[in-house]
C-alpha positions as CSV (number, residue, x, y, z in Angstrom):
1,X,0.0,0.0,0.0
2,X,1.5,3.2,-0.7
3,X,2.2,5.7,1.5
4,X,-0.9,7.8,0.7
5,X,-3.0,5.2,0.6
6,X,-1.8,3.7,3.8
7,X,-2.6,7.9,5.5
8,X,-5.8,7.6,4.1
9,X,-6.9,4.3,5.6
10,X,-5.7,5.2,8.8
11,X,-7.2,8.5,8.6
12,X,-10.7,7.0,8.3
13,X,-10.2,4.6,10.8
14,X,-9.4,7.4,13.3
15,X,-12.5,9.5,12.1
16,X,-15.0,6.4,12.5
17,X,-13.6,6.0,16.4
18,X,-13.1,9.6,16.9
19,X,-16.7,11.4,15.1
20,X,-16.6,15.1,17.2
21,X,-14.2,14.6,19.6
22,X,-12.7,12.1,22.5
23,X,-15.0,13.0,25.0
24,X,-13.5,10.9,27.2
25,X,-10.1,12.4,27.5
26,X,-11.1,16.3,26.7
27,X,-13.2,16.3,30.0
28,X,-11.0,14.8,32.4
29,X,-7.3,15.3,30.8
30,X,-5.7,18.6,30.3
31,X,-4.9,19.4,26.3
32,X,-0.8,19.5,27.5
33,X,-0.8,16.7,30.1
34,X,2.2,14.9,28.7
35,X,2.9,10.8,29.4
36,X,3.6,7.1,27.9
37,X,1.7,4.1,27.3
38,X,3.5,0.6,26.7
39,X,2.3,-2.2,24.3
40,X,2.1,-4.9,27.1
41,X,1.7,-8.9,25.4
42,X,-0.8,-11.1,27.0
43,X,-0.8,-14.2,24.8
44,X,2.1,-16.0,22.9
45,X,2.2,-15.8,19.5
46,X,4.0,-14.1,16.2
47,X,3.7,-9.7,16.2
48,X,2.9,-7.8,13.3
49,X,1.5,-4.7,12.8
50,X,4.6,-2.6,14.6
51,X,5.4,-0.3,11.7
52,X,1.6,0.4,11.2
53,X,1.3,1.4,14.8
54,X,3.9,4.0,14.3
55,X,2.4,5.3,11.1
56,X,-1.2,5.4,13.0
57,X,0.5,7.5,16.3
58,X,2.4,9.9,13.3
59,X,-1.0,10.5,11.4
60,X,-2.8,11.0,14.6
61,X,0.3,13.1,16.9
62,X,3.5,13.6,14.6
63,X,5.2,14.5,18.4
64,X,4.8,11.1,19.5
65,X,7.4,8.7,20.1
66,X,7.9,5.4,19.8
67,X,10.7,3.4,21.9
68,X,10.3,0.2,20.0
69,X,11.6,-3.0,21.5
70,X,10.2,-5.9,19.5
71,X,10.1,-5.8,15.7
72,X,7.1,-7.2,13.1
73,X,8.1,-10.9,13.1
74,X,8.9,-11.8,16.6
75,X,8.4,-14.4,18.9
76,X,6.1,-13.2,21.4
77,X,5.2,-14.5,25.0
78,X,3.0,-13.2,27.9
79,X,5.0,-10.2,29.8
80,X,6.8,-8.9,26.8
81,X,6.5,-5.1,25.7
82,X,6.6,-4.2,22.3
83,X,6.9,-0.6,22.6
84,X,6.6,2.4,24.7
85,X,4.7,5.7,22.8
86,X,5.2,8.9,24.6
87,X,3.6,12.5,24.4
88,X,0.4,14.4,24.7
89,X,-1.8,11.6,27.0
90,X,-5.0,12.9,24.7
91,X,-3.1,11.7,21.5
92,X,-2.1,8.2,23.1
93,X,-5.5,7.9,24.1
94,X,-6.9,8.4,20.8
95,X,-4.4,5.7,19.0
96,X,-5.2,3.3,21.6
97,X,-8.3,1.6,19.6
98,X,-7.2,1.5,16.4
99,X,-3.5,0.6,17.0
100,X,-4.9,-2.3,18.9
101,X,-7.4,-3.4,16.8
102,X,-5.0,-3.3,13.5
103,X,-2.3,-4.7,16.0
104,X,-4.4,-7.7,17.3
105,X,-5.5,-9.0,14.0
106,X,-2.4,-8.9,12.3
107,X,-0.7,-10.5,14.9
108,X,-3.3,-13.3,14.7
109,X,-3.4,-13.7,11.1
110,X,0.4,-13.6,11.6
111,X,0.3,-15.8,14.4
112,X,-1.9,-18.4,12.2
113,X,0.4,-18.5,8.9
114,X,3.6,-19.3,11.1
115,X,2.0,-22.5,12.3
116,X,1.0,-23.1,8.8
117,X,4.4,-22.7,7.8
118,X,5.6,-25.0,10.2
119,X,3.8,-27.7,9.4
120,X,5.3,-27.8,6.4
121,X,9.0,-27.3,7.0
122,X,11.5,-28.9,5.4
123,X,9.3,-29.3,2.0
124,X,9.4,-27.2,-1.4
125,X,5.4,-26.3,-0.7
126,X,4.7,-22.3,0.1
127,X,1.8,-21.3,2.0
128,X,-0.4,-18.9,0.1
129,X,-3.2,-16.5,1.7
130,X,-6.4,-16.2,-0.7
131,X,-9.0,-13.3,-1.7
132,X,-11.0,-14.1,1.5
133,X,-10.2,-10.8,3.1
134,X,-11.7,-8.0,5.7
135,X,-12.9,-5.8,2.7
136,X,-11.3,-2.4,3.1
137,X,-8.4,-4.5,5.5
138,X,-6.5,-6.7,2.7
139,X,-3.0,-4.7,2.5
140,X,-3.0,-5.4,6.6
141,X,-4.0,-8.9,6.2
142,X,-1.8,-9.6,3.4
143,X,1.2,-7.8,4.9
144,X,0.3,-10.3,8.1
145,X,0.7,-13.2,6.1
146,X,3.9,-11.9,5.1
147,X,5.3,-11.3,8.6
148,X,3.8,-14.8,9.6
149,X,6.4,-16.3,6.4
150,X,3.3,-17.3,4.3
151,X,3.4,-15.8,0.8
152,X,0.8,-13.9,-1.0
153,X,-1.3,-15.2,-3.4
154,X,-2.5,-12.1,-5.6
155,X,-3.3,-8.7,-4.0
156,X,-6.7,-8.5,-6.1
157,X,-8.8,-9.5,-9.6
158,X,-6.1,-7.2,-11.0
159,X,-2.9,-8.8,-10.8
160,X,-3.5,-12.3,-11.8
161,X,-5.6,-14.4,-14.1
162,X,-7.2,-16.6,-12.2
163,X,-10.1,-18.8,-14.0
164,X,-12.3,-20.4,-11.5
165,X,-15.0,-23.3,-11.9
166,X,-17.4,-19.5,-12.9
167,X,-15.3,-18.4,-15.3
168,X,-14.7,-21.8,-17.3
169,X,-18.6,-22.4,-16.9
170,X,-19.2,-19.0,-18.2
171,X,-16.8,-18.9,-20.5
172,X,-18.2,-21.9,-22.2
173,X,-15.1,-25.0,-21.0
174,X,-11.4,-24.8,-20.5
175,X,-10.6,-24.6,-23.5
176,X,-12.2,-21.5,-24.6
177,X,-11.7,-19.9,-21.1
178,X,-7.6,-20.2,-21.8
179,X,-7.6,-19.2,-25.3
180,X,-10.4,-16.3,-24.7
181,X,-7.5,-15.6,-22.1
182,X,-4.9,-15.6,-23.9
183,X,-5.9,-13.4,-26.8
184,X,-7.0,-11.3,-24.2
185,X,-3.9,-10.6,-22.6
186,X,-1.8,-10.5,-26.0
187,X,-4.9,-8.1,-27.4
188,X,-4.3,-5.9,-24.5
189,X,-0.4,-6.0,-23.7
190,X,-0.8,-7.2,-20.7
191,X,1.7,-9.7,-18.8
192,X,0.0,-11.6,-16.5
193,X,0.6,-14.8,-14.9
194,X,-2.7,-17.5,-15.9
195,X,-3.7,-20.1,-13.3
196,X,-7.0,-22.2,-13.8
197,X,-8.7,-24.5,-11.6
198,X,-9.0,-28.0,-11.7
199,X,-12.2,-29.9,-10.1
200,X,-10.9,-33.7,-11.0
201,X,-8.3,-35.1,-12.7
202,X,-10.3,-35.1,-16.1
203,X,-9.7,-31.5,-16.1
204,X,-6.5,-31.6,-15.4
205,X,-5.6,-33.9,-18.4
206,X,-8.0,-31.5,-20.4
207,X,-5.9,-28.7,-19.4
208,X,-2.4,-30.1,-19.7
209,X,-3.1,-30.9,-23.4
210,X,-4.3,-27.8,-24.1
211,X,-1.3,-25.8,-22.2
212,X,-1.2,-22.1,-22.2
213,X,-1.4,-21.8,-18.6
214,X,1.2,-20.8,-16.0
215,X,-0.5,-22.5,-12.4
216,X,-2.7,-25.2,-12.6
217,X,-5.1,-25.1,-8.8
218,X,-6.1,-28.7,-7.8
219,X,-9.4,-27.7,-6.1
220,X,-10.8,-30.2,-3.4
221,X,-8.6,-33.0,-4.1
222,X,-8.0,-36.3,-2.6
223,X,-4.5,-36.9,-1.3
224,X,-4.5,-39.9,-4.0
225,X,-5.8,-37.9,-6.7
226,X,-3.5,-35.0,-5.6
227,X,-0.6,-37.5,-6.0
228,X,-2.0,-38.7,-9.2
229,X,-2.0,-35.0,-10.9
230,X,0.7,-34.3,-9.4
231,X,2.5,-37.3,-11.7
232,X,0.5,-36.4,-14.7
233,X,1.4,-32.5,-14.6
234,X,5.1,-33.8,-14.0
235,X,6.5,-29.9,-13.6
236,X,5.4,-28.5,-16.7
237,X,3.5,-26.3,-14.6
238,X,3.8,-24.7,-11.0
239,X,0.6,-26.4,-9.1
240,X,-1.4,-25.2,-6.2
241,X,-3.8,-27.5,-3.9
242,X,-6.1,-25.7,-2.4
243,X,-9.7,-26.3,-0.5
244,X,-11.0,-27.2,2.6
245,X,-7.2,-27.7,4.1
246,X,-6.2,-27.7,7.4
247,X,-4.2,-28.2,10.6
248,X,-4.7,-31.9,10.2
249,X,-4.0,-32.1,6.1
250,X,-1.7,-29.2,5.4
251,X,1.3,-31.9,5.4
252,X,-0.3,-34.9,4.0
253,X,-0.7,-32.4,0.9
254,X,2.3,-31.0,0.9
255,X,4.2,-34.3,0.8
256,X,2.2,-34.9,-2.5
257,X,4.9,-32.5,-4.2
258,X,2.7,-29.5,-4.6
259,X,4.7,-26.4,-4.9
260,X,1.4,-24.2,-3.0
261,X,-0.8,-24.7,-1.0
262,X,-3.8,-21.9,-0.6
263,X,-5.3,-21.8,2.9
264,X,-8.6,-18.9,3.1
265,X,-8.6,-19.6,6.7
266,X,-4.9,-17.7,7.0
267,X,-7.2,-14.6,6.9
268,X,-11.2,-15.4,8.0
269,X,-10.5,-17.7,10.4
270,X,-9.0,-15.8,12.9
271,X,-8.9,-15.4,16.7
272,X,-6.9,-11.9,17.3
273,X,-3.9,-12.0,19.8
274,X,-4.6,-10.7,23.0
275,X,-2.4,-7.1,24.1
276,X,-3.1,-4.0,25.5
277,X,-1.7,0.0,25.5
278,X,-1.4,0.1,29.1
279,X,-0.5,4.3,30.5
280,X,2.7,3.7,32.5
């Protein structure tokens, strides 16, 4: 997200908390009462959102400060401060919501990728987050991924081609969905990366003879028909299994050979990490 963007964002997030004023804090806190606030950790887990933090207490005070002692990426454990902001008490008070709530998520997305990740060591397969996103949130979600060492998949409908089970029905079958495709992207000078979905292993011999195609997604496949495609595709093309996988699968697929795996839950299944701002 660019920089601009990124103000802009936070800017509406502070104006949907703040409306006409912190009530709050203007009646019982003098306009120059100066103090800190520490980012105390209540629940173990991977941090992200640091850098965001900073850029929300900048848009919101550009006097604050921010004494930062863990950085986006790190191992985190009940009793561990992340950072201390100091200045105007009516500013720090006026971050607090929305540097949590950005803070919590992303450290719970993050959190949820790294275990992902895990799971998988030692093996060629990447994690990949999806489309399923907060709308209005993706860039945080996304960068969380990131921080938690998952990769990202494609930012939007805009970066990619992705043809899905809707687009090959619509389109009228594979075949005419990757050469409608292709003469699209040649017609228009565009250079973009084509991956298509596969439902069974009929489409994937349907696709691999007609070629054209950078990714091919096994969607919803059996760990023996996963293995099966993976033989038949035989690295002509980068594949990607992706559906319904979990905790419990994540490995079994990966073992298959894949070089992805897509997991939606990276981003809407989420419990946020617990932290607070705490005024020291």
């Amino acid at each position: 997200m660019e920089n601009r963007s990124l103000r802009e964002f936070i800017s509406k997030s502070i104006d949907e908390d703040l409306g006409d004023g912190d009530h709050s804090s203007l009646a019982c806190i003098p306009v120059d009462a100066m103090g800190k606030a520490q980012l105390n950790i209540k629940e173990e887990g991977i941090l992200a959102g640091v850098e965001i933090a900073v850029k929300v207490f900048s848009v919101i005070d550009e006097t604050l400060k921010c004494e930062i002692f863990l950085k986006d990426g790190s191992h985190i454990k009940p009793g561990d401060i992340a950072f201390i902001v100091s200045g105007r008490q009516q500013s720090i008070l006026k971050a607090e919501r929305v540097v949590l709530n950005i803070m919590q998520r992303m450290s719970g997305i993050a959190t949820n990728t790294d275990r992902y990740v895990t799971l998988v060591a030692g093996l060629k397969t990447k994690i990949l987050d999806t489309r399923k996103t907060t709308p209005g949130f993706r860039f945080f979600e996304k960068e969380a991924v990131r921080i938690g060492g998952g990769m990202n998949h494609r930012m939007g409908l805009f970066d990619m081609i992705m043809l899905k089970d809707n687009h090959i029905r619509y389109a009228g079958g594979i075949k005419t969905a990757i050469k409608k495709t292709r003469e699209y992207l040649k017609g228009n000078n565009r250079k973009l990366k084509i991956e298509i979905e596969a439902g069974n292993i009929d489409d994937v011999k349907e696709i691999l003879a007609i070629g054209g195609v950078d990714r091919i997604m096994l969607d919803n496949f059996s760990i023996k028909d996963t293995i099966t495609a993976i033989k038949l595709i035989n690295g002509r093309y980068e594949t990607e299994s992706s559906g319904g996988i979990t905790y419990d699968t994540v490995r079994a697929y990966a073992e298959c050979g894949v070089d992805f795996i897509s997991v939606g839950a990276l981003t809407h299944h989420i419990k946020s990490l617990d932290m607070s701002l705490k005024a020291i």
